[in-house]
TORKOL-4160 file (C-alpha; in steps of 0.2 Angstrom, whole numbers, padded with zeros to 4 digits, m for minus):
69
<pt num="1" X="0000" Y="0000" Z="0000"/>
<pt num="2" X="0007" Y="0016" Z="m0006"/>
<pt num="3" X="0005" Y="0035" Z="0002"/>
<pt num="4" X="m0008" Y="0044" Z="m0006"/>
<pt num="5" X="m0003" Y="0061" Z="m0018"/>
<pt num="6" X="m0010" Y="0071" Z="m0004"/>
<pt num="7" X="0002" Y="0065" Z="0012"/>
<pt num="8" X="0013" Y="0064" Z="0001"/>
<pt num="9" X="0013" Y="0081" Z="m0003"/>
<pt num="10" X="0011" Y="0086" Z="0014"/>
<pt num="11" X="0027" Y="0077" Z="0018"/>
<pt num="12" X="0036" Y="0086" Z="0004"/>
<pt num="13" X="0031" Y="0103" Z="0009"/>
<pt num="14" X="0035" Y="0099" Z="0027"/>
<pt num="15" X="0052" Y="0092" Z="0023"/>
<pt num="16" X="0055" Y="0109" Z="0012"/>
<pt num="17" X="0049" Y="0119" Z="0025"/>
<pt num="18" X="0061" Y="0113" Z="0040"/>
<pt num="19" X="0073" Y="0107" Z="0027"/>
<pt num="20" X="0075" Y="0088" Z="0034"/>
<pt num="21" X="0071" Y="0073" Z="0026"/>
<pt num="22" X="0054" Y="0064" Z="0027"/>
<pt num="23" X="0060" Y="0049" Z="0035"/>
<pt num="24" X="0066" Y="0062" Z="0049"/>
<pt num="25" X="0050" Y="0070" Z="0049"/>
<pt num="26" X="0039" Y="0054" Z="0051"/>
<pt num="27" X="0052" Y="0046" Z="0064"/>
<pt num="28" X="0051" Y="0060" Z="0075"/>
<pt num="29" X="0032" Y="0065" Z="0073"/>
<pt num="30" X="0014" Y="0058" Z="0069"/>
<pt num="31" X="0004" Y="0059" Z="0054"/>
<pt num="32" X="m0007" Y="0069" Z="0066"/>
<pt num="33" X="0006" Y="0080" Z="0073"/>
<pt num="34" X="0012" Y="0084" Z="0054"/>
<pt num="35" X="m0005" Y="0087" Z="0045"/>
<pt num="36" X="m0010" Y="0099" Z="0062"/>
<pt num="37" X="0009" Y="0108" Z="0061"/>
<pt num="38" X="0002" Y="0108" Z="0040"/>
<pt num="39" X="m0013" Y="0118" Z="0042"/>
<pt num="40" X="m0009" Y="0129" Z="0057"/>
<pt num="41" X="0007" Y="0134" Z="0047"/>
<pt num="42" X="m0004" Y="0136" Z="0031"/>
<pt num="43" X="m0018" Y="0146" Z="0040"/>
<pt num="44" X="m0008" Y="0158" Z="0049"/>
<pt num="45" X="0002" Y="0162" Z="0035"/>
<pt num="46" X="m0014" Y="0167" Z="0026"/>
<pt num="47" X="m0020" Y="0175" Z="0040"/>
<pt num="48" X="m0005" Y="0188" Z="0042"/>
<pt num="49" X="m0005" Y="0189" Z="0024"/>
<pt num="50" X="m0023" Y="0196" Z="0024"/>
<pt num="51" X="m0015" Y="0207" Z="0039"/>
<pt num="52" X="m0001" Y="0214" Z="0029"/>
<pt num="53" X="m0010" Y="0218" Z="0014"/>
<pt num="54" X="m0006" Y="0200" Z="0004"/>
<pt num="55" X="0014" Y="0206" Z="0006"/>
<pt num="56" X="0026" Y="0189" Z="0005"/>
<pt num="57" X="0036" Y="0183" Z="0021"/>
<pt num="58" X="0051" Y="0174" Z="0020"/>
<pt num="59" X="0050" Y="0155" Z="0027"/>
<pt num="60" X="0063" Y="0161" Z="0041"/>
<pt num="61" X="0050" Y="0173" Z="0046"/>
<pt num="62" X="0037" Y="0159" Z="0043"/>
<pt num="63" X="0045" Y="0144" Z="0054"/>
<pt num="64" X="0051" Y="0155" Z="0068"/>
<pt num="65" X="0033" Y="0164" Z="0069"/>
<pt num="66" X="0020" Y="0150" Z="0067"/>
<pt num="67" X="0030" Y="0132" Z="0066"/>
<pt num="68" X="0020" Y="0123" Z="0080"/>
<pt num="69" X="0035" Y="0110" Z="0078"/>
């Protein structure tokens, strides 16, 4: 049984985003625990972009900000 496109695109994305591997990621944390860090990163990230006037924030900013990880 194979990971379905959308986890794994989710694992990409997470992987990008804290720049380590997906096996790191999915030893050290939960499906749960990564979709939740997923869509609180993705919601407050539009949020303060609707905030700021849709103006773009480095992923720096981002991770130190809202990463609940």
């Amino acid at each position: 049984m194979g990971i379905s496109p959308k986890i794994n695109e989710l694992l990409d994305y997470l992987s990008k985003f804290y720049g380590i591997s997906i096996d790191e990621l999915t030893q050290k944390y939960t499906m749960s625990q990564l979709e939740d860090a997923y869509n609180e990163i993705e919601h407050m990230t539009k949020y303060q972009k609707h905030l700021d006037g849709k103006k773009e924030f480095p992923a720096e900013y981002v991770i130190k900000e809202f990463s609940p990880l």
